[in-house]
C-alpha positions in Angstrom: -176.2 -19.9 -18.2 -179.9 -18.9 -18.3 -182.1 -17.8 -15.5 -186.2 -18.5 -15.7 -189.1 -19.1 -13.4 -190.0 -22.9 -12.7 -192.6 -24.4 -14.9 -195.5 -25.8 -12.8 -195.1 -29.1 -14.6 -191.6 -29.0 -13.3 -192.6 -28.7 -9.8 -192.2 -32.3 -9.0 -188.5 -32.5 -10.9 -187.2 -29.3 -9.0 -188.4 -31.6 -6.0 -186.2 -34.6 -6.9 -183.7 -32.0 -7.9 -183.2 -30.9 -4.1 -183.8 -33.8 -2.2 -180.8 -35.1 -4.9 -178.7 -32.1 -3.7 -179.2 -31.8 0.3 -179.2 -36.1 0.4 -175.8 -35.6 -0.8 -174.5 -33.3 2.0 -173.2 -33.9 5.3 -175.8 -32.0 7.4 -179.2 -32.9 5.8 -181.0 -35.9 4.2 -182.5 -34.1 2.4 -185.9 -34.6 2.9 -186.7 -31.2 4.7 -185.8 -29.3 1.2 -187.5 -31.4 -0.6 -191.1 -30.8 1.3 -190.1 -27.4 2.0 -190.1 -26.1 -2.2 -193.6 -28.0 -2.0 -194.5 -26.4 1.3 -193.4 -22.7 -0.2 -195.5 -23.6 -3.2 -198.7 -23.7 -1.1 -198.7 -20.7 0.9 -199.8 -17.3 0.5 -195.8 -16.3 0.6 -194.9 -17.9 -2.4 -193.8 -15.4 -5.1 -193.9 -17.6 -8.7 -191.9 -14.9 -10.3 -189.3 -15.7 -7.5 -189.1 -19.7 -8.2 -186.1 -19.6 -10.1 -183.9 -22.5 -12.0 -180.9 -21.7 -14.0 -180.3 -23.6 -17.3 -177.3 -24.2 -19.0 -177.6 -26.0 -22.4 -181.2 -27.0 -21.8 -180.4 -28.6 -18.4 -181.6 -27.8 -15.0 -178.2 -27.0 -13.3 -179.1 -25.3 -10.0 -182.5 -23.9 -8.1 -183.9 -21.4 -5.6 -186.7 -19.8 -4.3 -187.0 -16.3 -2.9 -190.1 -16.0 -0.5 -192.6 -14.0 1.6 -191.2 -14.1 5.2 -192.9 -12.4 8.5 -190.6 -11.2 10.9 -192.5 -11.3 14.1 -195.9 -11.6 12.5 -195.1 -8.6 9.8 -192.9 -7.1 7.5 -194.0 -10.1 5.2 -194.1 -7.7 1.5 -190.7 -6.5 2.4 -188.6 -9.7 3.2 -187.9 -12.4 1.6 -186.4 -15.6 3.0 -184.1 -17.4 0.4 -184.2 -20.9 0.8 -183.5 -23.6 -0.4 -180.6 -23.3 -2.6 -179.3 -26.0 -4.4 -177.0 -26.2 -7.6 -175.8 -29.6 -9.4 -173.8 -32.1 -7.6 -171.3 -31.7 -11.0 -172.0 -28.0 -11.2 -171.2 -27.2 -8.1 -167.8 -25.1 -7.7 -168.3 -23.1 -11.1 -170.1 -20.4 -10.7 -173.8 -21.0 -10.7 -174.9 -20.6 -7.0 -173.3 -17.4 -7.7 -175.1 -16.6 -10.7 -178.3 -17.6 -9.4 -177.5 -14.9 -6.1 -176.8 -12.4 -7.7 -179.6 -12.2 -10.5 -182.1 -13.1 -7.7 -180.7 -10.2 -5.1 -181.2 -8.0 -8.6 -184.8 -9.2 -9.5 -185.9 -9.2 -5.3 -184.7 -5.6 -5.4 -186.1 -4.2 -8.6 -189.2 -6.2 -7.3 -189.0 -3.3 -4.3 -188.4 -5.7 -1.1 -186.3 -4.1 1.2 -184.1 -7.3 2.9 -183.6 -10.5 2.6 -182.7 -13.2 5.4 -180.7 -16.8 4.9 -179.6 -19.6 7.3 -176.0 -20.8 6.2 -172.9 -20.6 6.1 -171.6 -17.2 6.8 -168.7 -17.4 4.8 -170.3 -18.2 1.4 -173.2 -15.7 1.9 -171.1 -12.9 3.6 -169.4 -12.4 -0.4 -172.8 -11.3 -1.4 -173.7 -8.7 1.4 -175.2 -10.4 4.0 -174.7 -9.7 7.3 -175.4 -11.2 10.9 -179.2 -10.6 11.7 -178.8 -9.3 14.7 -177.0 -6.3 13.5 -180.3 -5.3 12.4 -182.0 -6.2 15.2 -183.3 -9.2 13.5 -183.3 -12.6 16.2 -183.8 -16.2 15.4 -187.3 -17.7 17.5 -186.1 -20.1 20.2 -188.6 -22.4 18.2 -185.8 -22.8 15.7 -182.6 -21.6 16.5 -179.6 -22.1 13.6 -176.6 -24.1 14.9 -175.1 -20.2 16.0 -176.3 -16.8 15.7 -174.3 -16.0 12.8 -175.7 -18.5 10.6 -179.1 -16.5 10.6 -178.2 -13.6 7.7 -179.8 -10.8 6.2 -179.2 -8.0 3.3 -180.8 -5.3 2.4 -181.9 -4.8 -1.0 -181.8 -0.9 -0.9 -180.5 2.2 1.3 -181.3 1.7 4.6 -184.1 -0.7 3.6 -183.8 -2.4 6.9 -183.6 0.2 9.1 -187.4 0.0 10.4 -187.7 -3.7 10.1 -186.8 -5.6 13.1 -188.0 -8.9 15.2 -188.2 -12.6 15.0 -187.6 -14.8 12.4 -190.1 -17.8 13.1 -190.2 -20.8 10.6 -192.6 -22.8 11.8 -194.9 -21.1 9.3 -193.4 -24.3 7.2 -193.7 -28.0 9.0 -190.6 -29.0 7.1 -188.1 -26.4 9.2 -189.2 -27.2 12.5 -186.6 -28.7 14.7 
């Protein structure tokens, strides 16, 4: 497997790639994704560097993007949300969401953010370090709230990197996670 940046002429493929994905879950058509890799794209929090595919044998196998996020209206050069996630349908089970985790947490860190926040499920991202956000004083708006407090996440990406950061997590920054 092979980690690299998304090539802007395969913006519209990653697309496909994660509507493909999230259509094929139980909790998502997967049309949200889908506009919200585009959506990422064409704010001021989107971090190219951090628009990451992994590759094995040539092929796309699996995706993510690691963005600017404010919590309450700062903090938005020291966390990054990560979302969406998505790894092949046939790839899926092996290794590569992983993979892609663990080289991101690496390049976020060595990139200096301090945290990183997720909404999932707790006991896939809990294996990697994250924790329940509101141990770090870190709440969900009541704009969007997750289906329960513990699928709103964080890490921190060094010692005590949290430990001054603290507030709301608001997506409505991005149309496609408003709910």
């Amino acid at each position: 497997m092979n980690i690299r940046t998304v090539k802007i002429e395969e913006y519209r493929f990653i697309e496909d790639f994660v509507y493909e994905i999230f259509n094929n879950t139980a909790y998502s058509d997967g049309l949200a994704e889908k506009a919200l890799v585009k959506e990422i794209r064409e704010k001021p929090y989107y971090i190219p560097q951090l628009d990451l595919v992994v590759e094995e044998e040539g092929m796309i196998i699996g995706h993510f993007i690691l963005s600017k996020l404010p919590i309450s209206n700062k903090y938005e050069n020291e966390m990054l949300m990560l979302s969406p996630v998505s790894v092949a349908i046939d790839k899926q089970r092996q290794g590569v969401g992983k993979y892609m985790l663990q080289e991101g947490i690496k390049l976020a860190a060595n990139m200096g953010f301090k945290g990183m926040i997720v909404e999932g499920d707790p006991r896939y991202y809990q294996r990697f370090g994250f924790k329940t956000s509101t141990e770090f004083g870190i709440y969900a708006s009541k704009k969007n709230v997750p289906p329960s407090v513990e699928n709103l996440m964080c890490m921190e990406l060094c010692e005590n990197g949290m430990e001054t950061i603290s507030g709301e997590v608001d997506y409505s920054i991005y149309k496609a996670l408003t709910h």
